[in-house]
Structure formats: C-alpha cells, structure tokens
SEPATI-399351 format. One line per field, with one value per residue (C-alpha): y, z, x; residue in one letter; residue number from 1. Coordinates in pm, whole numbers, plus 50000, padded with zeros to 5 digits. Example, Ala and Ser with C-alpha at 12.3 -4.5 7.8 and 13.67 -1.06 7.14 Angstrom:
<rs>
yy c(49550  49894)
zz c(50780  50714)
xx c(51230  51367)
res c(a  s)
n c(1  2)
</rs>
This chain:
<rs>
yy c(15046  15146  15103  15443  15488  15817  16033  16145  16459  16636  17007  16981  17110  17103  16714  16636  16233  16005  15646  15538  15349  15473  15695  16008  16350  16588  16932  17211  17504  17881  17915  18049  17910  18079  17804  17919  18286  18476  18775  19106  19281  19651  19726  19814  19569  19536  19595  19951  19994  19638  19817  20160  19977  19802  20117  20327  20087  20135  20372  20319  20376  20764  20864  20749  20978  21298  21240  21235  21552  21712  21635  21724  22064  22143  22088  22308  22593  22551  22930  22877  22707  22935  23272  23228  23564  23706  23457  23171  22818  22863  23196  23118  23252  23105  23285  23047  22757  22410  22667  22569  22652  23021  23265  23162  22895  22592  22353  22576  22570  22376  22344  22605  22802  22729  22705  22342  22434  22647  22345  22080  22248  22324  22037  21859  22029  21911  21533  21538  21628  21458  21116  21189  21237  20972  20740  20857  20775  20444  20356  20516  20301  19985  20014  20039  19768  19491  19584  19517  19183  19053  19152  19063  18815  18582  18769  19135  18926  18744  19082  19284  19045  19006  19426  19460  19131  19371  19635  19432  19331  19719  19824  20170  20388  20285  20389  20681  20779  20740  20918  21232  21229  21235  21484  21695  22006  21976  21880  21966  21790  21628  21484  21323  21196  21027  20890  20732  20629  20559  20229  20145  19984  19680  19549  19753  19582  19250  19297  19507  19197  18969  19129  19151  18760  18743  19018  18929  18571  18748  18722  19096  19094  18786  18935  19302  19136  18966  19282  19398  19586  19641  19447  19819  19979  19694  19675  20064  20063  19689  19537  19812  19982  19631  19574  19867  19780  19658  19931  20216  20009  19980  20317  20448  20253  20335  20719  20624  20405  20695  21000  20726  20755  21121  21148  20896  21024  21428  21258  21089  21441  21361  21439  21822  21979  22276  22228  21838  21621  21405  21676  21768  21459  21424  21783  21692  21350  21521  21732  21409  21449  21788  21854  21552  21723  21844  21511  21375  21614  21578  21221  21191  21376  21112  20833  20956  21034  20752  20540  20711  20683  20289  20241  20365  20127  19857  19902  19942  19642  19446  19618  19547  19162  18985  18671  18934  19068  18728  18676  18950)
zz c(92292  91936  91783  91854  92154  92309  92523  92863  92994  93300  93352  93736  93914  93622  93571  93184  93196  92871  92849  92502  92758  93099  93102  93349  93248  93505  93584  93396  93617  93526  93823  93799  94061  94100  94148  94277  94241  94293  94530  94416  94666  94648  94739  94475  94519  94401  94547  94643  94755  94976  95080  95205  95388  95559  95656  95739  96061  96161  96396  96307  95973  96097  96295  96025  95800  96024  96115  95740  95656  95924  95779  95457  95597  95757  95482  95223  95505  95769  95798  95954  96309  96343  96300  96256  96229  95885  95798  95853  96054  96002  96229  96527  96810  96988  97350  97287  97306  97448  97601  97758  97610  97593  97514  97180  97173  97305  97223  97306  97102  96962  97058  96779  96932  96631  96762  96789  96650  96393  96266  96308  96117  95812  95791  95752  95395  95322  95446  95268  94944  94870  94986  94775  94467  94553  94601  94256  94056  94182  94159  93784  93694  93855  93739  93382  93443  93559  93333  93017  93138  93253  92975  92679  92802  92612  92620  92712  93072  93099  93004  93257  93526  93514  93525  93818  94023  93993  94162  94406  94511  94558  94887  94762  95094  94981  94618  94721  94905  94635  94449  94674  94719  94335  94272  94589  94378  94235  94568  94568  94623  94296  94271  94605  94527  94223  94416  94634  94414  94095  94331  94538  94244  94175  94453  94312  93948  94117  94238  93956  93759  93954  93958  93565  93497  93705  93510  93197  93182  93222  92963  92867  92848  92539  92404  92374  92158  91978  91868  91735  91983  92002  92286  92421  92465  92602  92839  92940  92916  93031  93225  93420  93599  93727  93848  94064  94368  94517  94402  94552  94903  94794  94767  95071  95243  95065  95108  95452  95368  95153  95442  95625  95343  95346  95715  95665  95435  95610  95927  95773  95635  95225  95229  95183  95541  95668  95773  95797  96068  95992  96007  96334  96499  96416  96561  96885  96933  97056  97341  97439  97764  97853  97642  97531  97440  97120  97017  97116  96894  96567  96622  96769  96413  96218  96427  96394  95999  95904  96131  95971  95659  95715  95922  95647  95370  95633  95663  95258  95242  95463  95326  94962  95020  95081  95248  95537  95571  95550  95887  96082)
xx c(46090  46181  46532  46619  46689  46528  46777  46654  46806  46713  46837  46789  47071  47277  47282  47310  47255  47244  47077  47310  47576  47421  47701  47676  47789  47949  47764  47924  48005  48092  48255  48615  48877  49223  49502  49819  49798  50106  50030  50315  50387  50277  50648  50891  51226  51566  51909  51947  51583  51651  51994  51809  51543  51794  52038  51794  51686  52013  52120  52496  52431  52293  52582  52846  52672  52658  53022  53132  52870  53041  53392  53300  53088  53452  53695  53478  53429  53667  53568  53270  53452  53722  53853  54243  54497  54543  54825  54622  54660  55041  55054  55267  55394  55706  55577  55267  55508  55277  55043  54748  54352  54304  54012  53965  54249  54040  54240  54590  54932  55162  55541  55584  55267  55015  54692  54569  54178  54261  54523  54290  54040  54218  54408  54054  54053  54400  54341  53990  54089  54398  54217  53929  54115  54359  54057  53875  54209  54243  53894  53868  54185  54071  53737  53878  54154  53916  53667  53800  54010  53686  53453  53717  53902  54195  54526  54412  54310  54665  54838  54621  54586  54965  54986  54756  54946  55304  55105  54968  55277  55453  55313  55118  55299  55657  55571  55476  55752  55931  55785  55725  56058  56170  55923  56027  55986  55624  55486  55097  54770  54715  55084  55030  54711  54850  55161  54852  54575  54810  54968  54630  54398  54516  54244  53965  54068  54017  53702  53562  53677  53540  53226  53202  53299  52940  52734  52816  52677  52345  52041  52028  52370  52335  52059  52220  52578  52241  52103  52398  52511  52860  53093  53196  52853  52741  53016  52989  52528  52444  52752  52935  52598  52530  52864  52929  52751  53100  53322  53112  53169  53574  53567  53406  53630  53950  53893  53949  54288  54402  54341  54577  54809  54862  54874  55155  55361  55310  55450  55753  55847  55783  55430  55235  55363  55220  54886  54823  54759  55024  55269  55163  55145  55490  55613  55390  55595  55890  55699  55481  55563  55512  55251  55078  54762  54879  54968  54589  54366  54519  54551  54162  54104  54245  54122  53728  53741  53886  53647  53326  53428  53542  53225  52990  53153  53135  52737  52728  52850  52633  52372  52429  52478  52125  52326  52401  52095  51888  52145  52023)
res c(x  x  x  x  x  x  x  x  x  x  x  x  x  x  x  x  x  x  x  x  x  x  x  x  x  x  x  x  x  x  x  x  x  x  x  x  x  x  x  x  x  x  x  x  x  x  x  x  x  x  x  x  x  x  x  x  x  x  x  x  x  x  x  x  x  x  x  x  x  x  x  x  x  x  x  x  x  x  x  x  x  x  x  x  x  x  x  x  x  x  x  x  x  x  x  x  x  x  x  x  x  x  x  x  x  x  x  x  x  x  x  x  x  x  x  x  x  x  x  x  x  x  x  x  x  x  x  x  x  x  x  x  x  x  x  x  x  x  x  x  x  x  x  x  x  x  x  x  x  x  x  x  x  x  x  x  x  x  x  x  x  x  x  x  x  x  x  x  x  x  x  x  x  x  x  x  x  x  x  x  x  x  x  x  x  x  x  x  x  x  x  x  x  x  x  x  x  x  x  x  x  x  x  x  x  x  x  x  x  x  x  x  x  x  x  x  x  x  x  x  x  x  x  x  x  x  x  x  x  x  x  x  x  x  x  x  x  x  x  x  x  x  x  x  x  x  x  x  x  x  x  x  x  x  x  x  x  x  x  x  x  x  x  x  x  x  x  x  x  x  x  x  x  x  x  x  x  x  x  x  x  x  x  x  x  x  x  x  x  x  x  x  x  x  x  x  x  x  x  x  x  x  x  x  x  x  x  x  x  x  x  x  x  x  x  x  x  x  x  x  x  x  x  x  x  x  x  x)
n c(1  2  3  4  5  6  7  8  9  10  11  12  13  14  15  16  17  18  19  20  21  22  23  24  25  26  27  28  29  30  31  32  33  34  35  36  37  38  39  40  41  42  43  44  45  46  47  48  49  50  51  52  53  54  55  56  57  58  59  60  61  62  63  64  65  66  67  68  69  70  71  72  73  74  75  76  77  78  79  80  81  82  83  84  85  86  87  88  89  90  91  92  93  94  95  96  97  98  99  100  101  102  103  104  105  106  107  108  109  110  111  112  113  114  115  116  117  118  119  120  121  122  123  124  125  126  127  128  129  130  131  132  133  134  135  136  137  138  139  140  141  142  143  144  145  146  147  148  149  150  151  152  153  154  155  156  157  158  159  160  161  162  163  164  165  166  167  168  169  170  171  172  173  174  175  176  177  178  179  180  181  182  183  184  185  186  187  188  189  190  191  192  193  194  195  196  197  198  199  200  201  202  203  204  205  206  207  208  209  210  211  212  213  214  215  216  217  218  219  220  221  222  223  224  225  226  227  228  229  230  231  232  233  234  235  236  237  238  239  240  241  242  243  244  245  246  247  248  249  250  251  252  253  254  255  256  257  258  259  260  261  262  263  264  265  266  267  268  269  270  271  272  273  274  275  276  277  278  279  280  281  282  283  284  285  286  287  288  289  290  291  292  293  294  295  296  297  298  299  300  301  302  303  304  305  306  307  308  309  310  311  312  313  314  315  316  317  318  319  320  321  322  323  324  325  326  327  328)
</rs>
C-alpha cells in the first residue's frame, strides 16, 4: 500500500464509506418529513362567530328572538293588530264597565270600559320606548364612565369610581320618583327615560371598567401608544370595540329592568298614565274580584316582554363566555 491512502466509495444504495479512520457516513436522503404540522381549521373563529354557532343550536335562543321581533313589530305598528275608535286606546265607555269579550273586543273592557286589546297593544309602544331609551342613556353614560377610569387611571379612577359608588347606592326607582314627581309638569317619554337610565349605570360603569383594566394590557394595545398613537384614539379604535362584548349582554338585559321601571312608576301614579300597562294594572287592582281578567292581560304583557328580553341577554351571555360553553 502506498502512503496515501486511496479512498473507497461505493454509491450503492446511497452508502458514502471512507477508509481514512474506517469511519461510516450516513446515506443522504431528499426526502422531506413534516414534524409537528399544525392542521388550521378551514373554519373562521373568534368570539362572535363561536357565540352564533353556539345560539343558533339553540332552540331557546329562536323563540326569545321571535317574541322580542314581535314586541318590537307591535310597538312600531300597533296598527296592524287592532282597529281602535277615532280617539284611540283611551276611548271608553262607562256602559262597557268589566264587560266580558265582544265582537271585536277579545279581550273585553276595563272597569272604565277601555278595551283590554286595543290597551295592551299600544301600551307596548309606550313600555318599549321609554325602556329603550332609558337603557341607551345608561349604557352611553356607563360605557363612558368606566371607560375612562379604567383606561386613565390615577385620580380620574378614585374621582369616578367614588361618583359611580354614590349611584350605586340610590336605588334608580326611588330616584325616579323623585324626580317624576318634581318634574310633574314636563312629564313625557324622554324625561322618564332619563329619571330611569340617568340613576341605573353605575353597574354598567363597573363592568365596562372591569372589562377595560383586561383589554388594555393587550399587545396591540402597547404597540398602538408605541406608534404614537394618542391614549384617546386608542381608547375609542383599539380598547373599547374589544370591550363591549359584556355591555351589549347588560343591555339586553336592562331593557328588560327598565320596561319594569316604567311599569312601576305608571302604577304608583308618577309615571306617563294613559296608555301603559302599569297604569292599568293598577286601575284593574280594585275590580280583582269581579273582574280579574283585566288585571291578567296587562300583567301577562309585562311578564312575557320582560322575560324575552331577559332570556335573550341570558343566552348572550352564555354564549359569549367560552368557560360556559366548554360546560355544555
């Protein structure tokens, strides 16, 4: 053998082998092997999308809805499910006293011989709209309340934390009594909507709050006050779309709380009167014996409204919280 040593290599099946040390070199292969792939799914996912697929398996979910879209269907065209006299709902006749159903009447007459349908129908408008805008002005004010003592912090949170704790403590009805009563002479929707909604968001602060102390740890949320981006834009663009999950579920179910409201304060006598459920509930009361028919309806009103409207935030809310659903 010379003192070079000569290198045998075989291509055979791929083996490369060397005679320097006797080492052996491992076949190279082309082959490609996929190690822990991640398989996306061809579903789009995040929370509403998880939320709809969940509510729409839901039976529950289906009836709460027609009942509200019927609600709502009735208090913009009560016209549509009855034909009242010229005077409207308030037309009575004191011969029609507690009379029973009628042709046309299916419901019959109230102790001041209203008719029962007509009434419950229209008051639907009445009990509809001032709990809707009672319901928008406490959610607009405790949206804004909890917002900005969450997102800025230091002494604005002490001074509005304190602010919303005072109106936590003044039970909304009783403020709005008193109010009503003060303004006895300005009595319209809007006024007792405000009496409502203006005491009944110190909760919806909390919560918004709450909710906001969360959001804005977040990356974007860093990385938007990073880019220069002022603290209020990114507040109103970044933190307050990704907080509101909660407050739409507050609010369904405090439109229901509020119709409660203004049924209340009708039947103590300081609310709208006229056409309301409340109001008639408390005129039936005193014929509950001899007639206790009109004292059912306008109270079976009140009862299913305010359970669609409390059922649907209920189902939001189980819906929009993945604990619940990974529990079902």
């Amino acid at each position: 053998m010379s003192s070079n040593a000569s290198h045998v290599s075989s291509a055979d099946n791929g083996h490369v082998s060397s005679a320097d040390n006797g080492h052996f070199v491992a076949p190279v292969r082309s082959e490609q092997v996929v190690v822990d792939a991640v398989r996306l799914g061809d579903k789009k996912s995040n929370l509403w999308l998880d939320a709809w697929r969940d509510l729409r398996k839901r039976p529950l979910f289906w009836l709460s809805v027609l009942m509200c879209l019927a609600i709502v269907i009735t208090s913009l065209w009560p016209s549509l499910f009855t034909s009242v006299p010229p005077a409207g709902p308030g037309a009575c006749d004191l011969a029609n006293s507690n009379g029973g159903p009628a042709s046309g009447h299916p419901l019959g007459y109230t102790f001041q011989g209203c008719d029962v349908w007509s009434r419950l129908v229209y008051g639907t408008r009445v009990s509809l709209a001032v709990g809707l805008m009672a319901t928008i002005i406490g959610t607009v004010i405790g949206v804004i309340m909890g917002a900005l003592a969450a997102f800025y912090g230091g002494w604005l949170d002490s001074l509005l934390s304190r602010v919303g704790d005072v109106f936590f403590t003044i039970p909304y009805i009783v403020a709005a009594i008193v109010v009503m009563t003060v303004l006895k002479d300005y009595r319209n929707e809007f006024v007792l909507a405000l009496a409502i909604g203006g005491f009944a968001w110190s909760s919806t602060a909390r919560i918004v709050r709450a909710e906001v102390l969360r959001v804005k740890q977040a990356d974007f949320v860093m990385a938007s006050i990073a880019l220069g981006v002022s603290r209020f834009k990114t507040l109103v663009v970044h933190v307050l779309p990704n907080a509101l999950a909660p407050v739409i579920v507050v609010a369904t179910i405090g439109l229901g709380q509020a119709i409660v409201a203004e049924a209340t304060l009708s039947f103590l006598g300081v609310g709208l009167g006229g056409v309301s459920w409340g109001a008639d509930i408390s005129q039936a009361q005193t014929s509950i014996r001899t007639s206790p028919m009109a004292l059912f309806w306008p109270s079976l009103a009140l009862t299913l409204t305010v359970l669609a409207f409390v059922t649907l935030g209920e189902l939001l809310r189980d819906a929009l919280d993945p604990k619940s659903r990974a529990q079902r």
